[in-house]
NUDODREN-778957 format. One record per residue (C-alpha): residue number from 1; y negated, z, x negated. Coordinates in steps of 0.1 Angstrom, whole numbers. Example, Ala and Ser with C-alpha at 12.3 -4.5 7.8 and 13.67 -1.06 7.14 Angstrom:
REM NUDODREN-778957
  num     py     pz     px
    1     45     78   -123
    2     11     71   -137
This chain:
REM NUDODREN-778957
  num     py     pz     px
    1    392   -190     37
    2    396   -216      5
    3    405   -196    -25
    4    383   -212    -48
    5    348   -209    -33
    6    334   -178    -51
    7    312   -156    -29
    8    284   -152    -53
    9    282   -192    -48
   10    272   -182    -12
   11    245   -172     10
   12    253   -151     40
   13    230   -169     62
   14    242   -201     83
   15    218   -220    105
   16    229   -218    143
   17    245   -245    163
   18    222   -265    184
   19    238   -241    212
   20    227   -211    201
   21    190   -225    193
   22    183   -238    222
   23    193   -200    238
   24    169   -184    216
   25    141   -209    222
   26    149   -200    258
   27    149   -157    249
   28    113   -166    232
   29     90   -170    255
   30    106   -139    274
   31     99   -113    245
   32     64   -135    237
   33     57   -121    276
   34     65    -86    279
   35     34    -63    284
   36     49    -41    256
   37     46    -74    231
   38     12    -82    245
   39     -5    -47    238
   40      9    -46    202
   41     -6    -82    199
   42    -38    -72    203
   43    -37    -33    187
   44    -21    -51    154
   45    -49    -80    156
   46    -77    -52    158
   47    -63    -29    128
   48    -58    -63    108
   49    -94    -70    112
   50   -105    -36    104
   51    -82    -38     71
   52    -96    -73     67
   53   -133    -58     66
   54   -128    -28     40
   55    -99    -51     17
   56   -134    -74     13
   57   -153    -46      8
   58   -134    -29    -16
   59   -132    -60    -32
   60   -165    -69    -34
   61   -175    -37    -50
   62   -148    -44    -80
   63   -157    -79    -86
   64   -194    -78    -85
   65   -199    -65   -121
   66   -174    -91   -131
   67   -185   -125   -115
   68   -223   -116   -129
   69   -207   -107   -161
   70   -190   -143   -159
   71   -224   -161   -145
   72   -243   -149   -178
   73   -218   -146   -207
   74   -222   -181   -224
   75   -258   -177   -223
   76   -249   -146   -240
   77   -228   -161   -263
   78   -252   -187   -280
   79   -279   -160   -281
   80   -257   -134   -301
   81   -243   -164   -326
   82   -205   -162   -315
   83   -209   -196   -305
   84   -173   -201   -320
   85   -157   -175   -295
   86   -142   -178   -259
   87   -159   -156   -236
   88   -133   -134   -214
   89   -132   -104   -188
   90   -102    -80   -188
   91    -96    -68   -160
   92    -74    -36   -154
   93    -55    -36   -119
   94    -33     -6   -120
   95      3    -14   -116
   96      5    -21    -81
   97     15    -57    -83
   98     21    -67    -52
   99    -16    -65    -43
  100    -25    -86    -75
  101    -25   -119    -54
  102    -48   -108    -29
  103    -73    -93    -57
  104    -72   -127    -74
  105    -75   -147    -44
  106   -108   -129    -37
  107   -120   -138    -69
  108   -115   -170    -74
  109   -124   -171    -39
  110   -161   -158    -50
  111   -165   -173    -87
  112   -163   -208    -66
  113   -189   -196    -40
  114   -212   -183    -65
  115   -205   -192   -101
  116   -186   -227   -100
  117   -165   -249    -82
  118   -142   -254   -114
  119   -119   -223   -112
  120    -81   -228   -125
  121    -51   -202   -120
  122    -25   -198   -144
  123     10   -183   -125
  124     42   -179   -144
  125     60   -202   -126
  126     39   -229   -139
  127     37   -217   -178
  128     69   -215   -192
  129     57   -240   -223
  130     23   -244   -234
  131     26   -282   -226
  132     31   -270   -190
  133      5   -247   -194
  134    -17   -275   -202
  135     -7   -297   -179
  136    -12   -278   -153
  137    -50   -263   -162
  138    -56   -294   -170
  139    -45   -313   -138
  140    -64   -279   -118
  141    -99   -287   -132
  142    -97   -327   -130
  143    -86   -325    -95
  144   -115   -299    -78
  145   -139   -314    -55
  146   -170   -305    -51
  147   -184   -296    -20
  148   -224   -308    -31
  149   -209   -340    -46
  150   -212   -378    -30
  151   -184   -398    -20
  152   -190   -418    -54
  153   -183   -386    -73
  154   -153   -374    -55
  155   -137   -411    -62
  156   -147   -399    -98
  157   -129   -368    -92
  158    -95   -379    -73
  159    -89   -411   -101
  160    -80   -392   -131
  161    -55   -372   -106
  162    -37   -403    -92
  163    -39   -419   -122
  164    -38   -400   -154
  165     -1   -395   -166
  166     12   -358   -171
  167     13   -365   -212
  168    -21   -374   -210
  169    -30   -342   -194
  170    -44   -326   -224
  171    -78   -310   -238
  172    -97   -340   -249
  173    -92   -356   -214
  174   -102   -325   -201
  175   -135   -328   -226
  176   -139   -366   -220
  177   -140   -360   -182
  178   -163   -329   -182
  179   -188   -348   -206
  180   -185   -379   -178
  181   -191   -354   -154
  182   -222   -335   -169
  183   -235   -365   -180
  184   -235   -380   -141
  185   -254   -346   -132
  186   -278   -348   -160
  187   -320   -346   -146
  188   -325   -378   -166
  189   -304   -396   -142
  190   -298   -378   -114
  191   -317   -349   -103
  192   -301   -345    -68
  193   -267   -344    -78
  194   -275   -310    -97
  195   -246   -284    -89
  196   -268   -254    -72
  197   -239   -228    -78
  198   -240   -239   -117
  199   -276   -230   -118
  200   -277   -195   -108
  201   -278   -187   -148
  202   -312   -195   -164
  203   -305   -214   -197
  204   -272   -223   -188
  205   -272   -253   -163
  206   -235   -271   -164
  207   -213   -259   -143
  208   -184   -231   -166
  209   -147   -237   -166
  210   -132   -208   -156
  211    -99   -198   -160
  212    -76   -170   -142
  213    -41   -156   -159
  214    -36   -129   -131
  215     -5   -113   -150
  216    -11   -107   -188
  217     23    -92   -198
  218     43   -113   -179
  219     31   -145   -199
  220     46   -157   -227
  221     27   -142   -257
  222     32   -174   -280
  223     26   -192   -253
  224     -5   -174   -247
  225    -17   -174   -283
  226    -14   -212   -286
  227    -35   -220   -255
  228    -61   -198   -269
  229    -61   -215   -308
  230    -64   -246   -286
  231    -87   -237   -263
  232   -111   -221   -289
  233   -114   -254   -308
  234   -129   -271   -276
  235   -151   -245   -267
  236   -188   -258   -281
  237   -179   -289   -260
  238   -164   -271   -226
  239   -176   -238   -214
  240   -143   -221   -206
  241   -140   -184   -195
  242   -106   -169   -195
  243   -102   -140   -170
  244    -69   -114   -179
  245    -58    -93   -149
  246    -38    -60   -170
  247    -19    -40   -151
  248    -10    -13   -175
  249    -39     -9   -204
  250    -60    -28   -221
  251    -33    -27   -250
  252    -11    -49   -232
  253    -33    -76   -241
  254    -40    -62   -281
  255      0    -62   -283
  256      4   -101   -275
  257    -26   -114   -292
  258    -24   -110   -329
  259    -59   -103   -352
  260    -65   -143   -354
  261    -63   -151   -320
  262    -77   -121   -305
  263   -111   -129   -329
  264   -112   -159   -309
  265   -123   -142   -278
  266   -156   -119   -266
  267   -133    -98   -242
  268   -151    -73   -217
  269   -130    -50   -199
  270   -135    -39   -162
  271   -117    -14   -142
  272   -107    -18   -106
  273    -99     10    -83
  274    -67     25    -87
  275    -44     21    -55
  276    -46     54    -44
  277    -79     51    -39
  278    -75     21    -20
  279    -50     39      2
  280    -68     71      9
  281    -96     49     24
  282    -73     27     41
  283    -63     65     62
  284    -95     72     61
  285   -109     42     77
  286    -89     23     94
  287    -56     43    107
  288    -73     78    115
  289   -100     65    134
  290   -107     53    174
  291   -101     20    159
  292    -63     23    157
  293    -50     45    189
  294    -14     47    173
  295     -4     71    146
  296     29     86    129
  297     44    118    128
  298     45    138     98
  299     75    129     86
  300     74     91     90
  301     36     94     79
  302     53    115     46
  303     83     87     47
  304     55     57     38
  305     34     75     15
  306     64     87     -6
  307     73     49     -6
  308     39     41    -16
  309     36     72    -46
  310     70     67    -56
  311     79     32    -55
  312     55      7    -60
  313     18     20    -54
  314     12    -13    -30
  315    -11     -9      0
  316      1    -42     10
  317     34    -28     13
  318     24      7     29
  319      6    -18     55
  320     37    -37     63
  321     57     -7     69
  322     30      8     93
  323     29    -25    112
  324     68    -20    115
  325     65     11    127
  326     44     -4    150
  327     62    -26    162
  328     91     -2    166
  329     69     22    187
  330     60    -10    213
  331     98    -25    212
  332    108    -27    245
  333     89      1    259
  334     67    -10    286
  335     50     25    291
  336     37     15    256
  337     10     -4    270
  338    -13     30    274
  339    -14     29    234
  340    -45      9    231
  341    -82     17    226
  342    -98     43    255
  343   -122     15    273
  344    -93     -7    284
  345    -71     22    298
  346    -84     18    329
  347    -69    -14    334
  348    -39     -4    317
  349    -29     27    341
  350    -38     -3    369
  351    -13    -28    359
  352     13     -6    355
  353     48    -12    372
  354     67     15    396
  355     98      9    364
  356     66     20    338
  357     57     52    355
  358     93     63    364
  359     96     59    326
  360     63     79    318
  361     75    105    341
  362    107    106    318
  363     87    119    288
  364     96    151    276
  365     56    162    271
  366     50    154    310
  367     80    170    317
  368     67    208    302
  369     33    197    312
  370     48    199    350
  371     68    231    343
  372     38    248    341
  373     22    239    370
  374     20    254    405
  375     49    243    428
  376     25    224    455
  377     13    201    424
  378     48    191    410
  379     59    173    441
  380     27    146    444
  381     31    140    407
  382     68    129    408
  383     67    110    440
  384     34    100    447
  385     28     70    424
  386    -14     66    431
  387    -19    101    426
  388      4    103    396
  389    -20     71    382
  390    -49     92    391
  391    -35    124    370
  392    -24     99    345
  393    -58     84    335
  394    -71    118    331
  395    -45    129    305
  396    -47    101    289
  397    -85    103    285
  398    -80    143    271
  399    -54    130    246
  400    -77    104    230
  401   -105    130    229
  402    -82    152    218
  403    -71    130    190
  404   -109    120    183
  405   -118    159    177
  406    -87    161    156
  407    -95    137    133
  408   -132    150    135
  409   -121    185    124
  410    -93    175     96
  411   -124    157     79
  412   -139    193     84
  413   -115    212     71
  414   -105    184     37
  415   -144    187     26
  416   -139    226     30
  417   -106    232     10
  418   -102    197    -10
  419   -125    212    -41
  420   -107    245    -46
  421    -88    258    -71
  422    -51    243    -68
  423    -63    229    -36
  424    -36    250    -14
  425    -38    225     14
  426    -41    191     -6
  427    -65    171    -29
  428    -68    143     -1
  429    -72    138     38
  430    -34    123     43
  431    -24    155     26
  432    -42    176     51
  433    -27    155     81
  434      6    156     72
  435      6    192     72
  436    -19    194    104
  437      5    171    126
  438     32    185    118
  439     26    225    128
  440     -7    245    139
  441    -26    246    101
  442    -43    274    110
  443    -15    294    113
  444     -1    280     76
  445     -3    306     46
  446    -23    280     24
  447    -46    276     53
  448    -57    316     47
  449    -55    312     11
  450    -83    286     15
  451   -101    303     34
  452    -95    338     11
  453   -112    313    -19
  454   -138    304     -3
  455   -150    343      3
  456   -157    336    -27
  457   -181    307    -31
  458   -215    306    -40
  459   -243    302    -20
  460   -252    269    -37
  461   -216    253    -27
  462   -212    271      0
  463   -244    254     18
  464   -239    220      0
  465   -199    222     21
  466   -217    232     55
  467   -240    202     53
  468   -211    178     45
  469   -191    195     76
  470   -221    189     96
  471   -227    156     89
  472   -193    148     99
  473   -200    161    132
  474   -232    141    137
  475   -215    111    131
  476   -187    120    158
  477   -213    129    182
  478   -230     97    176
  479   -200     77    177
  480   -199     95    213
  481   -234     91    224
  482   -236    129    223
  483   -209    130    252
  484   -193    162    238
  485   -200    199    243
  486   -177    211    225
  487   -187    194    193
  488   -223    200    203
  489   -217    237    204
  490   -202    240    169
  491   -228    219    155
  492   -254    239    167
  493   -236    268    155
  494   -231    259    121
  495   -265    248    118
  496   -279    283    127
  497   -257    296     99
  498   -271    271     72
  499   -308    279     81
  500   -297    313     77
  501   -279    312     41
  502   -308    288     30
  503   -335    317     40
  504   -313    347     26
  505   -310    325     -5
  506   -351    323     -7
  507   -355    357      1
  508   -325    374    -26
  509   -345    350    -52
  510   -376    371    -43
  511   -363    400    -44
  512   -350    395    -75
  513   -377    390    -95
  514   -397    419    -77
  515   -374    447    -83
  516   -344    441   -109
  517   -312    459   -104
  518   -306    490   -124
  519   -276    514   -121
  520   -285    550   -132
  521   -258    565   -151
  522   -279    591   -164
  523   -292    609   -199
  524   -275    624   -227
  525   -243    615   -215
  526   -212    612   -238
  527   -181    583   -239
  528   -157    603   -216
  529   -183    609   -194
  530   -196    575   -190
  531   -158    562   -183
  532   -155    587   -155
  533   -187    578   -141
  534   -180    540   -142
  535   -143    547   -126
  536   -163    567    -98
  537   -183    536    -91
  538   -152    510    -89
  539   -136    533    -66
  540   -168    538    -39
  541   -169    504    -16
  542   -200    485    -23
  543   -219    477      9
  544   -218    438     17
  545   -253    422      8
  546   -266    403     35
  547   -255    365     26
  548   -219    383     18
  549   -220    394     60
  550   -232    356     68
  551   -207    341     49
  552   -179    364     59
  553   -188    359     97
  554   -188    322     92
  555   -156    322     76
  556   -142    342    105
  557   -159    317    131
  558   -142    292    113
  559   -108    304    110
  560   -105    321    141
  561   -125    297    170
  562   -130    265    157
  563   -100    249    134
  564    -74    269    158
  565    -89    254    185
  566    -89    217    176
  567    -63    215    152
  568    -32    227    174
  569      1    200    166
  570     -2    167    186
  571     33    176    205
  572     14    204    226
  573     -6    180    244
  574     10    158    276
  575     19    121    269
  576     15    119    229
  577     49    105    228
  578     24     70    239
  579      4     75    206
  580     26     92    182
  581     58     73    170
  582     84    100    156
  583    115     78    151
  584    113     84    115
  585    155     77    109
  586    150     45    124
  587    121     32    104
  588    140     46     73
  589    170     28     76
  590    151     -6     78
  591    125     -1     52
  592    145     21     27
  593    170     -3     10
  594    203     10      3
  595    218    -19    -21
  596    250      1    -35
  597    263     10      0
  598    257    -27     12
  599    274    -45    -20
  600    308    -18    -13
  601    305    -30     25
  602    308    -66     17
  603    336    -67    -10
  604    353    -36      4
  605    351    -56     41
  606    342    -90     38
  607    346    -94     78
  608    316    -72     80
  609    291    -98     66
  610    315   -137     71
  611    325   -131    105
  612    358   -143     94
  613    393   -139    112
  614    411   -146     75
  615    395   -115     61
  616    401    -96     88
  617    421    -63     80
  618    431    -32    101
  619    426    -10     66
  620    399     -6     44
  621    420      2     19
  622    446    -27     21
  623    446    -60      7
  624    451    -95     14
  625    453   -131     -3
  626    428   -147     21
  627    399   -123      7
  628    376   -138    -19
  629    387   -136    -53
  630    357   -111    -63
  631    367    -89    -34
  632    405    -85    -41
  633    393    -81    -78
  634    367    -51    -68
  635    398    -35    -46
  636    420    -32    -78
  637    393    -23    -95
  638    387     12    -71
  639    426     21    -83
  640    420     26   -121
  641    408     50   -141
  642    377     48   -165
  643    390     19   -187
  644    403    -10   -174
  645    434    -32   -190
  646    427    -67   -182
  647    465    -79   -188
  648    471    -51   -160
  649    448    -65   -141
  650    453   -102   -138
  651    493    -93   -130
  652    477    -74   -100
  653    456   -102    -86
  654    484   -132    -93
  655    503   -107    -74
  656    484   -108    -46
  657    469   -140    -47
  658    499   -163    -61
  659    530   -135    -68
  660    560   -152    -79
  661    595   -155    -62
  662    615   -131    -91
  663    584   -107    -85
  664    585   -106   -123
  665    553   -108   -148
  666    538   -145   -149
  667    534   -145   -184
  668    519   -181   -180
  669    492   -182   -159
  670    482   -216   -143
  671    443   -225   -156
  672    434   -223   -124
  673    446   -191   -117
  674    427   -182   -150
  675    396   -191   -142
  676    397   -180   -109
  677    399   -145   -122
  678    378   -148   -149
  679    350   -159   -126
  680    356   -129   -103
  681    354   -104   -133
  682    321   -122   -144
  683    307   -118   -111
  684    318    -82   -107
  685    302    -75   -142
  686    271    -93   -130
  687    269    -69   -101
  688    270    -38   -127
  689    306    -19   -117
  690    319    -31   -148
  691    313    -38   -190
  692    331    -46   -217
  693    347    -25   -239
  694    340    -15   -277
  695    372     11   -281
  696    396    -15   -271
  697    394    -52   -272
  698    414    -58   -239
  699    400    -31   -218
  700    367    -31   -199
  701    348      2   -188
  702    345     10   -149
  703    307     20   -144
  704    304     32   -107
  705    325     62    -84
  706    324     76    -58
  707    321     42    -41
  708    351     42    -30
């Protein structure tokens, strides 16, 4: 390997030879064909529409205060004499920033459909100076088209962008043109050209400038400041409308505007949902529905969410990891096909391969599932492929219902236990299915501790949880046309036990005010006395009233028949290894980065990543002159101590890397040589194993152990 390249000059990836590509075109198609690539195809393209659907809606809900805020606030504005102030909307996004883009995509997005066509987005990239920052609004608003405009005003539109220079790009061009414009859509001389989206505010007919700074405290705060003082100076003559996306608080935005620039705007402040809300319904709606056959196990289910809580509160991200565990649970796994939605297993079972069923038979569920059956039934099912598709179809019909009344019943049992104190079995429905999936709940001590609270709820909450419970279980039956008994039966029970409570409830009120409760402690009776007789009374056992008996049998119907009954652990029930993915190492080593451990693998053991026969070496440990500089130099590095002596170790890397004849000190180093190591201890102090000094000017301080 050539001594001076420097690996941080690098990239460890190399395009293939021609050879090699054309192989992998060829392995394309191959993998593109598979039935296992073919069913995730169209399970991922189903959930991605469903996530599609609620991201809008969620969305929609957030933005629709905004954009009508942004529709009416220069009319506002001249009605409440701030005529001299920008209007502006703050809006706070939590701090999950990697589902910023798609927020503000959506928006601008919906202020073009429905407030204006002239929308311009400010991104860091393009704002390092306010002349940039200019340039680029500037160059944003002149080059919109309009989708209501005629040919002649496009041409209008497109010269200013092919022929306006970028020093030119500045407000007064910006004024000039919108003037040109307006004056072009003006009634006087042409009423048909009138922008319909512009007109949606009464009083206010030319079209607003709006403009979009997604991230707030990433911009440069002078930089910020002066397009503001600039901005406010044109704003009698342009309508302009900043929109601030905050991630943290509203005093983000106070901290890089000073008093005299932050008088120049009428700021409104909106809140979005926070990302856990966004990821509850995500669960709620999309992944623990009939929609999306596959699921997780508990722990890779707890893996993702603990990324999510932990990390970098993204949904975007906790989608991409689910899609990866998708795709894991397909790869290369034919039998996966049966994980799709319950109208096309029919056709599913019917395509499948003698190679897929010997692998279904393989699966440890179907294995105990045949241990318990008679010895005339086990033989047909391993050898007797038609009847083993026959007995297949009708497992895999009981496992979906199965999984349908488990989702059904977890919805039960989160309305029934999420409002109680300390909420023993969670706050939220991913809580509850974590814990659900991964053992019988019923059996769980928090599970009786719920169910020990609420013996003692009201009658008021009590009823108002039965109805939400049963509610849930219309909706399933309807979902099922009514094609359920089982849920029919419970239904039909709880309901006789809400008519029940409601009437005891009528009738204790009556009672009540015909014939108060009194307790008779009798006259003339002194202090000691009256303590004894009150001790008396705690000790007897107070008969149950009658809504006491009702709502202790329903909590025993509850506990003891339903929840047991539909919430027993998916790995009891034959062929859930096709629905539930479990390979949570796998996922974790893919997803969960390990950065330290991968920089010692590549300067411990260069061949690891390069591929190289010159950095080949049969010990870890040992070292070589055809490493890379900043490898041999992180080698010496693992042999000292906490401090460092540079003299030390530049005799230790000429020694290696150029030693001399005598094997004596080179007390003059080539330049070369010099800056050769210098570079490598740069690079190494880049990376964080090392820093410089203040005890002693020639030392440097080791920062990492155990590393080695």
């Amino acid at each position: 390997m050539d001594q001076k390249v420097s690996v941080s000059k690098g990239c460890f990836v190399h395009k293939p030879h021609s050879r090699s590509s054309k192989k992998l075109k060829k392995q394309q198609p191959f993998a593109n064909n598979q039935p296992w690539h073919e069913a995730y195809k169209n399970l991922w393209s189903t959930v991605e529409e469903n996530l599609e659907e609620l991201r809008e809606d969620l969305f929609s809900k957030i933005l629709k205060n905004l954009i009508l805020y942004i529709q009416k606030c220069h009319t506002n504005r001249i009605s409440s004499n701030s005529a001299n102030e920008i209007p502006s909307a703050t809006l706070l996004t939590g701090v999950n920033i990697p589902d910023h883009d798609a927020l503000f995509a959506t928006l601008s997005s919906q202020l073009r459909q429905k407030v204006t066509p002239h929308v311009a987005t400010l991104q860091l990239r393009n704002c390092a100076t306010i002349r940039s920052t200019v340039e680029h609004l500037v160059l944003q608003f002149m080059s919109r088209k309009d989708g209501n405009m005629s040919l002649e005003d496009e041409d209008l539109l497109d010269r200013p962008k092919n022929h306006i220079k970028k020093s030119d790009c500045n407000f007064p061009t910006l004024s000039a043109w919108y003037n040109e414009q307006v004056r072009l859509k003006s009634p006087s001389r042409s009423p048909r050209k009138k922008l319909k989206n512009s007109q949606s505010v009464e009083g206010n007919k030319n079209p607003l400038l709006v403009v979009v700074i997604p991230n707030v405290e990433g911009f440069s705060s002078q930089v910020l400041q002066n397009l503001i003082l600039i901005a406010s100076g044109y704003v009698k003559s342009l309508p302009l409308v900043f929109v601030f996306g905050v991630a943290t608080a509203v005093c983000a935005l106070h901290r890089s505007l000073p008093y005299h620039v932050s008088s120049k705007l009428c700021n409104e402040v909106f809140h979005s949902e926070p990302s856990i809300t966004y990821l509850n319904q995500v669960i709620d709606k999309v992944l623990l529905t009939s929609k999306c056959p596959f699921h997780l196990d508990d722990r890779t289910f707890k893996l993702l969410t603990d990324i999510f809580l932990f990390y970098d509160f993204s949904v975007h991200g906790f989608i991409q990891h689910f899609k990866y565990c998708m795709i894991e649970h397909f790869f290369n796994s034919n039998s996966k096909v049966l994980c799709c939605p319950i109208a096309d297993m029919p056709q599913s079972i019917k395509s499948l391969s003698e190679e897929q069923l010997e692998e279904l038979r393989q699966l440890s569920s179907f294995r105990q599932y045949v241990d318990t059956l008679p010895k005339k039934e086990k033989a047909p099912l391993l050898l007797d492929n038609s009847h083993f598709k026959v007995v297949l179809q009708k497992l895999m019909v009981e496992l979906h219902e199965y999984v349908e009344n488990f989702h059904t019943f977890l919805r039960c049992l989160h309305v029934l236990t999420s409002s109680l104190p300390k909420a023993p079995l969670g706050k939220h429905l991913r809580e509850v299915y974590s814990m659900a999936v991964a053992s019988n709940v019923s059996e769980a001590s928090q599970f009786k501790e719920c169910f020990q609270l609420l013996g003692f709820q009201s009658r008021e909450e009590l009823l108002d949880k039965i109805e939400k419970v049963l509610s849930i279980l219309q909706s399933a039956m309807k979902e099922k046309s009514g094609k359920c008994p089982s849920l029919k039966e419970v239904e039909q029970k709880l309901s006789e036990y809400h008519t029940k409570i409601a009437e005891l409830g009528m009738k204790t009120a009556e009672h009540a005010l015909k014939s108060p409760t009194k307790i008779d402690i009798g006259e003339n009776i002194n202090r000691h006395q009256l303590k004894e007789k009150l001790l008396e009374l705690s000790r007897k056992q107070r008969p149950l009233s009658a809504y006491e008996e009702t709502r202790k049998s329903l909590l025993d119907y509850l506990a003891g028949s339903v929840f047991p009954q539909f919430l027993v652990p998916p790995v009891t029930v034959p062929f859930h290894e096709v629905l539930f993915f479990s390979n949570m190492a796998r996922v974790k080593r893919h997803i969960v980065g390990t950065p330290r451990a991968v920089v010692h693998m590549a300067l411990n053991n260069p061949c690891y990543y390069l591929q190289c026969d010159c950095c080949r070496m049969d010990k870890s440990s040992s070292v070589s002159s055809t490493l890379p500089d900043i490898c041999i130099v992180y080698k010496l590095h693992l042999e000292c101590g906490r401090l460092i002596n540079m003299y030390d170790w530049l005799q230790a890397f000429l020694a290696i890397v150029s030693p001399s004849e005598s094997g004596e000190e080179q007390r003059e180093v080539p330049p070369q040589m010099q800056a050769r190591f210098t570079q490598a201890v740069a690079e190494l102090q880049f990376l964080g194993f090392i820093k410089t000094s203040r005890k002693k000017t020639d030392h440097v301080t080791r920062l990492t152990w155990g590393a080695s």
